[in-house]
C-alpha angles and dihedrals in degrees: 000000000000093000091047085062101048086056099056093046088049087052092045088055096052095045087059096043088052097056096045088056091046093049092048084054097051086048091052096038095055091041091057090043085056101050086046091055094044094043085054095054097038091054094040103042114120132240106262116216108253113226125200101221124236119275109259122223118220121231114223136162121229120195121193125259115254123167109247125179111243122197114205125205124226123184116219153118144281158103118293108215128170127245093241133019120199118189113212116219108189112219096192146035137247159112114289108231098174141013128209119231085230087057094086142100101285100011122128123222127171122234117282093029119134115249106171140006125224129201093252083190091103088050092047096048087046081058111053093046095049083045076058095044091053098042091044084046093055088043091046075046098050095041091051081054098046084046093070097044118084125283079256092089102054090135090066091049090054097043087049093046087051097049080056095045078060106047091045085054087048085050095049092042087071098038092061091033092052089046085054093050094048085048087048097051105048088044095246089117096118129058078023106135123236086254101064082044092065085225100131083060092058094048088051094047087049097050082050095061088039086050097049090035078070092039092057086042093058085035087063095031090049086050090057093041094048118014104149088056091047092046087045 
C-alpha cells in the first residue's frame, strides 16, 4: 500500500515538472517568433515621401468699429457731500399736519415749494381774538369820549356800551372756541365741565349785549318821549 503511494506522488512530480518545462518553452518560443517578426519589418520597411501639407487658412470674424462710451469702474474711498446745502429756520410754531415727500435729507425743492403744513387753528383763533381786543379797545375809546359829552347823548352811549357788549361776546366766543380746541386736541373734550369750557363767560357776555341792546331801546324811546329835555 506505502509503495503504491510513493509511486503515485513520484508520478504526480514529474507530471508537474513536465508541464512547467513545456509552458517556459511556448513563452520562449513565441518571444522569439515575435522578435523575428519585428527584426524582419524593422530592417525591410520602406522609406515614406515626405509632403509638405497645404497652408490653412485660418477662419475669423471680423465686426465693424463704432465709438461707444465706456464707463469704467474704480473702487475707492471718500465723503459724499451735496452741491448745495440750505438750512431751514422755522418763524413760527405749530403742529405739523402733513409732510412732503421733497421735504427729506437729500431731497431738492424750488423756492416757493411747500414743504410742510402747520394746524393754523391756534393763529386763527389768535386772530380773531385780537380782531375782539381791538374792536372792544375803539368801543372802551369811543365811550371815554361819549363820557365827557352831556347826558343828552345817552343814545351814543348806548350804542357805544352795546358795541362793547359785542366785542366782549366776540372776546368771549374765542376764548371758549380756542378752550374747546386745546381740549380737543389733547383728547380731554368730553367729561370736560362747562367751566373749562369757558362757556359761563360766553353766556354772560351774551346777557350784556342783551342787556345794552334794551338800554339802547329806552335810550331811543326816552329821545321821542322827551326831546326838549334830551336836546337840553
Amino acid at each position: 500500500m506505502s509503495e503504491d503511494k510513493k509511486n503515485k506522488t513520484s508520478d504526480s512530480g514529474k507530471t508537474s515538472m513536465m508541464r512547467y518545462l513545456v509552458g517556459v518553452g511556448l513563452c520562449l518560443g513565441i518571444i522569439g517568433i515575435s522578435s523575428a517578426v519585428a527584426a524582419y519589418f524593422w530592417f525591410n520597411q520602406t522609406d515614406t515621401e515626405k509632403r509638405t501639407p497645404p497652408p490653412k487658412i485660418p477662419l475669423v470674424e471680423g465686426i465693424t468699429l463704432k465709438p461707444t462710451d465706456f464707463v469704467i469702474e474704480l473702487p475707492s474711498q471718500g465723503r459724499v457731500q451735496a452741491r448745495a446745502i440750505s438750512s431751514i429756520n422755522p418763524e413760527v410754531t405749530g403742529r405739523i399736519l402733513s409732510i412732503e415727500p421733497a421735504f427729506k435729507e437729500g431731497g431738492f425743492f424750488k423756492p416757493g415749494q411747500k414743504l410742510l403744513t402747520l394746524d393754523n387753528s391756534d393763529y386763527l383763533i389768535a386772530i380773531t381774538k385780537t380782531e375782539g381786543t381791538l374792536t372792544q379797545l375803539k368801543a372802551k375809546l369811543a365811550l371815554e369820549k361819549i363820557e365827557r359829552s352831556s347826558l343828552t347823548n345817552a343814545i351814543v352811549l348806548a350804542e357805544a356800551n352795546l358795541k362793547q357788549a359785542e366785542a366782549n361776546l366776540i372776546l368771549r366766543t374765542a376764548e371758549r372756541d380756542a378752550a374747546i380746541a386745546n381740549l380737543e386736541r389733547i383728547n380731554q373734550l368730553e367729561g370736560a365741565s362747562s367751566l373749562a369750557k369757558k362757556e359761563p363767560q360766553v353766556i354772560e357776555a351774551e346777557a350784556n349785549v342783551l342787556a345794552k341792546q334794551a338800554s339802547l331801546t329806552k335810550a331811543k324811546r326816552d329821545l321821542l318821549d322827551k326831546p326838549a329835555q334830551m336836546e337840553a
